[in-house]
N, C-alpha and C positions, 0 to 999 in steps of 0.2 A: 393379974392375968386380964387379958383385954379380949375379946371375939367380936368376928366383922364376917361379913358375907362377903369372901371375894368375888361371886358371881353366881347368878339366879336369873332365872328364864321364868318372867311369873306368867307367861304362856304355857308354861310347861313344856315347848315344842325341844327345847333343848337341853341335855344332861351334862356336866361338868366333871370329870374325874380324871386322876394319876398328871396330878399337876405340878410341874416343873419351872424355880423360882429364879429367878437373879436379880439381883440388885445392881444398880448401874452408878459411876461416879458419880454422878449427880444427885444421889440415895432417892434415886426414882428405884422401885421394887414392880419388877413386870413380870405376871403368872402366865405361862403355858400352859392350854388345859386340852385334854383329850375330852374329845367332844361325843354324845352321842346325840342323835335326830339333827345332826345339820351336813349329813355325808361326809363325813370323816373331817370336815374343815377344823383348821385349829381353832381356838378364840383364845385371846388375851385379857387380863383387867391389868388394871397399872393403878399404884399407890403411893403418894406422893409425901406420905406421912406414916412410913415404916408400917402401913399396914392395920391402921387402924379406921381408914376408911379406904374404900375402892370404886373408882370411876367405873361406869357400867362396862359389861364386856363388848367386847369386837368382834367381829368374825372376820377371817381372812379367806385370801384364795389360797395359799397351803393345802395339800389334803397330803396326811399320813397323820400318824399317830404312833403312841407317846411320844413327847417329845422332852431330849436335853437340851438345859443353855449352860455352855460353856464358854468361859470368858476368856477371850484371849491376849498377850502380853502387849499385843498395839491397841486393847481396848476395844477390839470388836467383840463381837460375839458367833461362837458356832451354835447353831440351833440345829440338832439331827433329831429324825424321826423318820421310824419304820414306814415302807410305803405298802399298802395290803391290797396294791388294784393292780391287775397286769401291766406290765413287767413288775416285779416284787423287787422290792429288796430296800435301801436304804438311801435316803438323799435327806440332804444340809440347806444351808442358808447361812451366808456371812454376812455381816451387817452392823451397823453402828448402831447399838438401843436408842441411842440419847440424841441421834437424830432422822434415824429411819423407822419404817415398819419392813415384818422380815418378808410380805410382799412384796416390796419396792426391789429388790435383786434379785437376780438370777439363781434355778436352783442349781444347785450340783447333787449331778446323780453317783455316789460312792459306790453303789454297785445295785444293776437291774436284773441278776441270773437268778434270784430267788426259783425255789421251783413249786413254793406255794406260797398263801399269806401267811403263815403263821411262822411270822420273825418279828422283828424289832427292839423296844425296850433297850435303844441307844446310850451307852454312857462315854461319853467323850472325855480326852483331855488332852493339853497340848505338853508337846514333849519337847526338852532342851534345844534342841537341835532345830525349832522351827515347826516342824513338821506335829500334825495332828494325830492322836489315835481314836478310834470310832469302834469301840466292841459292843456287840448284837448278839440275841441269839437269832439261831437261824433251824428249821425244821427242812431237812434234806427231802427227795423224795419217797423214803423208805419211811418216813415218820419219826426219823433220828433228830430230836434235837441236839445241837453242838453252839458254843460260844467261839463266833467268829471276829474277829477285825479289819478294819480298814486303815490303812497308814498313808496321808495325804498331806502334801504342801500347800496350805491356806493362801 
């Protein structure tokens, strides 16, 4: 058994949790971390050695949280996560790991009707036919929560 700090703020100003892994062909291994003290930004570490050491983290312009990576069959990756600032709701990022950051592309916003913040917890996966699916839950404005999707062409 081997343990490593994927990432530590030894300012304390920044918290790390519900973090989301993928490994790239490259077996470069890049963490998603739901952030807290840096306004909802995502941050990343990246490890180059399966995970037994980790370059310090990142912060990005992203802002939602949690976030999934999902790999898709041309090698990109979808990265979804819940958005909790007005308009609500849920937006992506497609992107190559192994040679972008998920800053450098445009987002896509999968849907902004939310009618509060408490949604997210994105699980994605791509489907035969091309086409992406993106399920969330979502808290209606009665206080109902329901598990909803999004079905989109990457």
């Amino acid at each position: 058994m081997h343990r490593a700090i994927v990432a530590i703020d030894s300012d304390a100003k920044a918290g790390f949790c519900e973090t989301a892994l993928h490994l790239d062909a490259d077996g470069v291994l890049h963490a998603f971390h739901r952030t807290t003290g840096l306004d909802d930004h995502l941050a990343t570490s990246r490890s180059t050695d399966l995970g037994h050491s980790w370059e310090p983290w990142r912060r990005h312009a992203l802002v939602g949280h949690p976030y999934d990576a999902c790999p898709l069959p041309d090698g990109r990756l979808l990265l979804v996560g819940g958005y909790r600032h007005a308009p609500y709701g849920v937006r992506a990022r497609l992107y190559d790991p192994r040679r972008q950051q998920p800053d450098e592309v445009p987002e896509l916003v999968l849907r902004d009707d939310g009618p509060a913040p408490d949604l997210g917890y994105p699980w994605a996966a791509p489907l035969p036919d091309g086409r992406a699916m993106v399920a969330y839950y979502i808290c209606d404005a009665m206080g109902l929560r329901g598990i909803e999707a999004t079905l989109f062409r990457p």
